[in-house]
N, C-alpha and C positions, 0 to 999 in steps of 0.2 A: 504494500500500500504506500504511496505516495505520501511523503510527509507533510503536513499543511505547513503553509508560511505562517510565519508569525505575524500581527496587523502593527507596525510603526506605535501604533499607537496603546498596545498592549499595556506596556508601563502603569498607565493611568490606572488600572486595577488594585493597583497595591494603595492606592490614594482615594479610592473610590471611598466613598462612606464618611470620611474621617474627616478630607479636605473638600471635597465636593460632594454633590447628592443626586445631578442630575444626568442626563446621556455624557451631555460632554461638560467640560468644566467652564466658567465663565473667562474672563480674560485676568480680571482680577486672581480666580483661583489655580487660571495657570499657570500666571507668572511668579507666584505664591509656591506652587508646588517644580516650577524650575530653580526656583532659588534655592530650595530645599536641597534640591538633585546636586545643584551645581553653583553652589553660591559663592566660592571662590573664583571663578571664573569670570575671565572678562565678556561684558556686559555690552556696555556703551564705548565706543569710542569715537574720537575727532581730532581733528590738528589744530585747535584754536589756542593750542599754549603759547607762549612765551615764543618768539619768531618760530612758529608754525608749527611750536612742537608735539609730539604725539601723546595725546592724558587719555587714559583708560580708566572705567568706574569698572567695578564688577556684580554680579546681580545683587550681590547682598548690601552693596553702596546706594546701588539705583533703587531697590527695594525700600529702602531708607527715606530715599531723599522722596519716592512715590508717596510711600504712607504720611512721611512729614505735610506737603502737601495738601493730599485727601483730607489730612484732621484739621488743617487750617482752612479749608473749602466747605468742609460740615461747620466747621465754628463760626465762621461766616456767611450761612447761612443756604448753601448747598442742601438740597434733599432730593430723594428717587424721583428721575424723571424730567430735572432742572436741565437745562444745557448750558455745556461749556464751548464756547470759539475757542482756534488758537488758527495761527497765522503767521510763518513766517518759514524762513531755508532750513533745510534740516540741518538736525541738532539734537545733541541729547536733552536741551530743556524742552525744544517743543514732544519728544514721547516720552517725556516724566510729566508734562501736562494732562499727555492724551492719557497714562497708564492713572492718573491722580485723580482725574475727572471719573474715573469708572471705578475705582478705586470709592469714591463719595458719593457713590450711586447716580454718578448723572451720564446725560448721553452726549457725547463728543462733535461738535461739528468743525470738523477741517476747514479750511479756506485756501484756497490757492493765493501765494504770496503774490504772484505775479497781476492778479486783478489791480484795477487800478482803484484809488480810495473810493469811489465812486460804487464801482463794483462791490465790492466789500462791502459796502454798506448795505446793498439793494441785497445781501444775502445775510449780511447780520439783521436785519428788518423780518428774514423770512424767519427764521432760525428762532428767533430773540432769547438769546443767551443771557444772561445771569452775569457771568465773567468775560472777557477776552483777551488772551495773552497772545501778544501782539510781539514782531522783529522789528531790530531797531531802526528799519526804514522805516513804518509806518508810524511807529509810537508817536511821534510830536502830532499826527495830523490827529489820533484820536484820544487826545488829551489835549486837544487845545479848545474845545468847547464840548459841554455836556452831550452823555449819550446816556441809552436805558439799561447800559449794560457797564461793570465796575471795567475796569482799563490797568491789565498790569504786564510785566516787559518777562520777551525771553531770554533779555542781554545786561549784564552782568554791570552793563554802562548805566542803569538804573538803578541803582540799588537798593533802596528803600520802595520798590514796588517788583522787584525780578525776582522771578516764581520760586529760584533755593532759600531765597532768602526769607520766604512768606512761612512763620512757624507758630503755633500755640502747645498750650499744653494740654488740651483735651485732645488726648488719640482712642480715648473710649469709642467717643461716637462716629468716630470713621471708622473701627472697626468693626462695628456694627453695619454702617454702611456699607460696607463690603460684603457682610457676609449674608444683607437683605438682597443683595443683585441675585438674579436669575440669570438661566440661559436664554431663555426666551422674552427678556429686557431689551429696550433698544440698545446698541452701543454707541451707534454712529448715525448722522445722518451727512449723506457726502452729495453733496451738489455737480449734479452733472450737465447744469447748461439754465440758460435762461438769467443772465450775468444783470441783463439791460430788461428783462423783462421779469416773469414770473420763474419764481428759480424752482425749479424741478430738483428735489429732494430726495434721496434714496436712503432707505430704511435700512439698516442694518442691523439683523440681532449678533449677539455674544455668540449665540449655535451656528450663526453663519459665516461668524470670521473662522470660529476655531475652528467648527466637523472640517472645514475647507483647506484652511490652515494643515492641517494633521491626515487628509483625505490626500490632499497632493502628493504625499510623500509615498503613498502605494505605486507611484512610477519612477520615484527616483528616492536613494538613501544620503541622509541628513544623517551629521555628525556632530556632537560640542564641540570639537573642534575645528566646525567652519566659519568662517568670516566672511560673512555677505555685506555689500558693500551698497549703503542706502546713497543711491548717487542720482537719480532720478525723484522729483519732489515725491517728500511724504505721504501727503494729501490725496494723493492720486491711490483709488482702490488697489492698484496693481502694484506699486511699491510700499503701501501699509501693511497689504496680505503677504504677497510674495517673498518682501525682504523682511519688515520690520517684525512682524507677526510670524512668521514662520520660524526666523529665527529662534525669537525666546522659546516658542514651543520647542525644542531641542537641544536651548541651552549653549545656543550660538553663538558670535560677538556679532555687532555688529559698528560697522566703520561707516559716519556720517559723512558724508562728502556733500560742500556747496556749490561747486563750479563743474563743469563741463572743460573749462580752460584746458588745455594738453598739459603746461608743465606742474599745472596740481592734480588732474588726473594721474597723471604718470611716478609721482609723489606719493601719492595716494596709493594707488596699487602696488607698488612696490614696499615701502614701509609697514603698508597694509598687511599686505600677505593676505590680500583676497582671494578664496577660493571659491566664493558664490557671486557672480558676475551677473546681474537681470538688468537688462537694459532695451531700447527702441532700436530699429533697422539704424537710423541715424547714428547713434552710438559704436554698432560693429561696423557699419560702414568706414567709420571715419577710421576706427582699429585697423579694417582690414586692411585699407588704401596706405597706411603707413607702414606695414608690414611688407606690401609688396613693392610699394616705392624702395623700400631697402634694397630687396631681393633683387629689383632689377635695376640699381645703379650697380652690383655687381661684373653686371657683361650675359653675353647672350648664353654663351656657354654654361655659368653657373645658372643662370634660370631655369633653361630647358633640362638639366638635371634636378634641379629642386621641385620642378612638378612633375618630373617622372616620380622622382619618391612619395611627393603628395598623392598621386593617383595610386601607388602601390600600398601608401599607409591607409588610403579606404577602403581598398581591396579588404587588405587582412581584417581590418575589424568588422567589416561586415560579415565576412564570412565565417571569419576565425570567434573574430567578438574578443580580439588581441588587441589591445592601444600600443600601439609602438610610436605610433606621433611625436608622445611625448619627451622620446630618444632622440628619434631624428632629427627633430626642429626643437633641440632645447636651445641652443644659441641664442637660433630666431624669437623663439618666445621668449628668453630671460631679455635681448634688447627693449621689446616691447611691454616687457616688466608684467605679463601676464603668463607666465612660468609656472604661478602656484596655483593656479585657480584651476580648478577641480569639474565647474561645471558652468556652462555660458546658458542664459535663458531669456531667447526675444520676445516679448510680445510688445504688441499696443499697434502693430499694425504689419504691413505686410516686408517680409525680406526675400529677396530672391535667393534662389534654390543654390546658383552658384555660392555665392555667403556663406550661406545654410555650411555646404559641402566641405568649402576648404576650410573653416575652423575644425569641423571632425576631420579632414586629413590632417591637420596640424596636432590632431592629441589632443586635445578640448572637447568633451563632453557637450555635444553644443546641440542646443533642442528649443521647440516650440512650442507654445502654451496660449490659450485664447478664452477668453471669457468679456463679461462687461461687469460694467461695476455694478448690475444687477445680480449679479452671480457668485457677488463674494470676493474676486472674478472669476476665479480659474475653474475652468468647467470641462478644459480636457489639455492634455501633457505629452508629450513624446515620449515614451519609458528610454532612459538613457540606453537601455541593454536594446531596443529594439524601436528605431526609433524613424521615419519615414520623410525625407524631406519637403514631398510633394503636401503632408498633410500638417495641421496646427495641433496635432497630436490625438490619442484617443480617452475618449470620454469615461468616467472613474466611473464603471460597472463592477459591484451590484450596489455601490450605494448612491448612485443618481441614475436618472433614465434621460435618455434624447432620442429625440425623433427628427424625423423630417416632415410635417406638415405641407399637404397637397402636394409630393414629387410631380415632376414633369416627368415626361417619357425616359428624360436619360438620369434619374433618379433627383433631380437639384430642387427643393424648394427651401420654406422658413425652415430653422434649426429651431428647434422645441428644446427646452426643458424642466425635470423634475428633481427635486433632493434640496438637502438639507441647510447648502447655499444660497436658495434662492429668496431674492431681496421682499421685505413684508409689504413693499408699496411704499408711493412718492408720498411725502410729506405734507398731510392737510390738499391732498390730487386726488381725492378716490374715484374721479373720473377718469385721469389718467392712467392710474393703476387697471382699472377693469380695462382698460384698452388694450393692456398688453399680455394680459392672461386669457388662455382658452374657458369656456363656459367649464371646464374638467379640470381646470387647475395648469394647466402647463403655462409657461413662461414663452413668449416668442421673444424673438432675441431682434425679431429685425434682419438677422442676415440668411444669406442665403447659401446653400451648402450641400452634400450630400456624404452617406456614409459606408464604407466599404464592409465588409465581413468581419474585420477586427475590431469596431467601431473606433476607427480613426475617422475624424472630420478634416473633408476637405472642401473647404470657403470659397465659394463662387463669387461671391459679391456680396453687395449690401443692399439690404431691400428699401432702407432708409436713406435720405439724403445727406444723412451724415457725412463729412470728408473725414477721413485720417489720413495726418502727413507721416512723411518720414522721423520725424520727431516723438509721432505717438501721440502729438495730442487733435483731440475733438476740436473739429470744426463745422459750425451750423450754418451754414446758406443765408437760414432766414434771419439771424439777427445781423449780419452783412448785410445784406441786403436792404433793411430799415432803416439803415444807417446813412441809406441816400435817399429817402423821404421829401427831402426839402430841397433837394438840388432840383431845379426846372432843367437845367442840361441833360438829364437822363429822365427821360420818358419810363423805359422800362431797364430792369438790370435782372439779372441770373446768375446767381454764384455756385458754381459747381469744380471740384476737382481734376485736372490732367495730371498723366503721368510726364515727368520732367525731366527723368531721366531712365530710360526702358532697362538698365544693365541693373540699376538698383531698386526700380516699383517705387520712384522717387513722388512722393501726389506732392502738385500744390494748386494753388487756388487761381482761379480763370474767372475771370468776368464775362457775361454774355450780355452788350449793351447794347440797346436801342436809342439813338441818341433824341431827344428834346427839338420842336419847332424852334425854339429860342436859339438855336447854335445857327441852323439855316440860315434863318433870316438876319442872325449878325456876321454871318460868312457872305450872306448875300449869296447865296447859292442854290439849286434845288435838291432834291432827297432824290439823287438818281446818278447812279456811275462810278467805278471805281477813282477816277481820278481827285474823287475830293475826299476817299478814308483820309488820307493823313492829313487835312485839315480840318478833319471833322475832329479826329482822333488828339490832335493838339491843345483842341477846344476843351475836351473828355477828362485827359489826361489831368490836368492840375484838379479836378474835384475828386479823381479817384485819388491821389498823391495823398489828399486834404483827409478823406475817410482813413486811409491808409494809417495817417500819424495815430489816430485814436483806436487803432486796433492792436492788439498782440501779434508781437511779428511772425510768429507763425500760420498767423490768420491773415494776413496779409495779402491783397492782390498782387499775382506778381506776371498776370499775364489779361488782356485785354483783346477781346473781338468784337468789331461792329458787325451790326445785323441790320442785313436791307430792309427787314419788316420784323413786325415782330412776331413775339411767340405767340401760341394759342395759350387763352386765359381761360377756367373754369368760370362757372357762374357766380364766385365769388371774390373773383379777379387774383386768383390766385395763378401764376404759371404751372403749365402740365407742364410737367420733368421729364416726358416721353420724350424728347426733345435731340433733335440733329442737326449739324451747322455745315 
């Protein structure tokens, strides 16, 4: 008889009853019962010491400074259910915030730093938080006149309001507070769009970060001694779950990183000694292209040897399921100071296959994972031992189910899901929320996909208008698009994503205009012939420029087409997206 596997998450057996009570433990009781495990053990880390230098907490440090926190959050007036903001680059004080607020029975609302004050506000409005721990870009602006929410700093430059420094002496009642959370308590609610308008909310319970958290790991194994490296914002479902949250479940470090920049990324990694690498196409791209820019200022001769070996180190591990990579091209990856990392993991949007290939020929562990932030995210994984580059990996059977809702002939429709991840509904939307569940309970996702015999998912498209760039982050059409409301130079506009560069599945953003009578008639010209685009298009230009400054540059237009007529509008003057140029 076949020996069964043991489930990752077994452990929690021996802690059943004592520390927790329910299927899974809450966040609070997790990281309660990691500390336990492993509380000498580094925790937190970052380079904000003394010129850049390296300070590590370890969990029973963080543990500390959490609870310190939480009882000063109860004494203040925090109770089950209250919400806490925080906002700013990561950092060990913004997830000693996020672990403090759950910690004093409240629910967590992230903010992406990068919104402008503006922004921020129009989701602390939705939110209306209690607290807000704020980075110290933003601090001066929301402390320099009243708001409905207490105002205190993640930066050490404050000090009589920055969140280590915040302490009482009642830790009764937060301990209490901790041990009144449930699993099925909100923990989070994380904002996925609606910056300028009505901000759409996403529910998150405590059984949806963890089962997901701890469910992931049935396709790949997790060790205390890895160091995942939170280098992508916190805030975002995909580096809360994947890095920050996965970690502690396992008793992990984790190394906070704020820039993107090359020579503190490459600081960073090295120093680091990252062996858990989650990042966007954008990120391995830029990896990659530095890797082989080396390779081929060598000369022609060592190239064409080093991909003979590259195609020979895939052979074997696919067949053999041998890593020899990691021999061949040690050179090459200690220059590139990702030597130690043990395991690469893209999501937030699409990487070409090529990408995908050569980090697994190079000895890197390198796989693909997909979900939304409806999902926890992660709602299916590559198994490192067997892992397909054509698919975004396969769906965690027997404890969720996916479907494909209405196949076409060659099997692609919506991707359906069910299990223990899936989000409780949009915040104070219940209209919203019924929109996107079947009348049976399943979740549509919106994209569009189908599923092989092993259920690995492979993504056709998106059924929604959503763009995702190379960067990984969400881009909505229609709040672009409002955004030119009051220009009379554009009649009509269409924001939709092109690919920008075919070698990488590079998306970014295209305007579809129909320009305004008002440009004619001050061109003195009529609406007919190509000879007047480009001084229609000159006209165009500086008001797209103008929208351009007030958006996030990843949302940015970065490409422009006029249209001789325009699009077809439903009866609510909205453009049909069936649409061809």
């Amino acid at each position: 008889m076949a020996k069964t596997k043991k489930l990752p998450w077994a452990f929690l057996d021996d802690f059943r009853g004592a520390d927790f009570s329910g299927e899974w433990p809450t966040l609070p009781e997790l990281f309660t019962i990691t500390t336990k495990r492993f509380g000498t053990r580094p925790c937190f880390t970052d380079f904000e010491g003394e010129g850049g230098a390296k300070q590590t907490l370890t969990y029973e440090q963080v543990l500390s400074r959490v609870q310190t926190l939480a009882a000063w959050l109860c004494a203040n007036g925090v109770t089950k259910g209250d919400r806490v903001a925080v906002t700013g680059k990561n950092s060990p004080e913004w997830a000693t915030v996020y672990l403090a607020a759950m910690f004093a029975g409240a629910t967590v609302c992230p903010i992406d730093y990068a919104l402008s004050p503006a922004e921020t506000e129009n989701l602390l409005n939705a939110a209306q938080p209690k607290f807000l721990f704020v980075d110290e870009e933003k601090f001066a602006h929301f402390t320099e006149r009243p708001f409905p929410y207490r105002v205190y700093s993640l930066s050490p430059k404050h000090a009589d309001v920055y969140a280590y420094n915040l302490k009482t002496n009642d830790v009764v009642t937060a301990r209490l507070a901790a041990n009144n959370v449930k699993e099925n308590d909100l923990a989070v609610i994380l904002f996925t769009s609606g910056t300028t308008g009505t901000p759409k909310g996403v529910m998150l319970t405590h059984k949806n970060l963890v089962s997901d958290a701890y469910i992931a790991t049935t396709r790949m194994t997790l060790y205390e001694t890895d160091v995942f490296y939170a280098l992508l914002p916190i805030h975002h479902a995909y580096t809360m779950l994947a890095v920050f949250i996965e970690a502690i479940s396992v008793g992990a470090e984790v190394v906070f990183g704020k820039s993107m920049a090359v020579t503190r990324l490459m600081k960073e990694l090295k120093e680091g000694q990252i062996t858990m690498l989650l990042g966007v196409p954008l990120l391995f791209n830029k990896l990659l292209a530095g890797i082989m820019k080396g390779i081929r200022a060598k000369g022609a001769v060592v190239y064409g040897a080093i991909r003979a070996l590259l195609a020979l180190s895939y052979a074997v591990k696919k067949i053999f399921h041998v890593n020899i990579g990691k021999v061949l091209f040690k050179a090459v990856l200690q220059q590139a100071n990702i030597y130690s990392l043990r395991i690469a993991i893209c999501g937030g949007g699409p990487l070409a296959a090529s990408v995908f290939k050569v980090y697994n020929e190079m000895g890197i562990d390198f796989v693909q994972g997909y979900g939304l932030t409806e999902t926890s995210p992660i709602i299916t994984l590559n198994p490192v031992d067997h892992f397909k580059i054509e698919s975004v990996g396969q769906y965690f059977f027997p404890w969720m189910e996916m479907k494909i809702l209405d196949p076409a002939e060659d099997g692609v429709g919506e991707v359906c899901v069910k299990g223990p991840m899936v989000f409780q509904g949009y915040y104070n939307l219940p209209e919203e929320t019924a929109k996107v569940f079947t009348e049976d309970g399943w979740f549509k996702t919106g994209d569009l996909g189908w599923l092989d015999d092993e259920g690995y998912l492979m993504l056709a498209g998106r059924a929604k208008n959503m763009i995702v760039t190379e960067g990984g982050k969400n881009v909505y059409p229609e709040e672009i698009e409002n955004a030119f409301q009051l220009y009379t130079d554009i009649e009509q506009i269409t924001v939709r994503g092109y690919i920008a560069d075919a070698a990488t599945k590079s998306e970014q953003i295209e305007a579809l205009i129909y320009a305004g009578e008002d440009v004619f008639k001050r061109l003195g010209i009529e609406r007919s012939g190509n000879e007047t685009a480009q001084s229609v298009l000159a006209q165009i230009k500086p008001t797209v420029d103008a929208v351009n400054k007030t958006l996030q540059p990843y949302a940015r237009i970065s490409k422009i087409t006029l249209l001789e007529k325009p699009l077809e509008m439903t009866t609510t003057q909205k453009v049909k997206r069936t649409y061809t140029t």
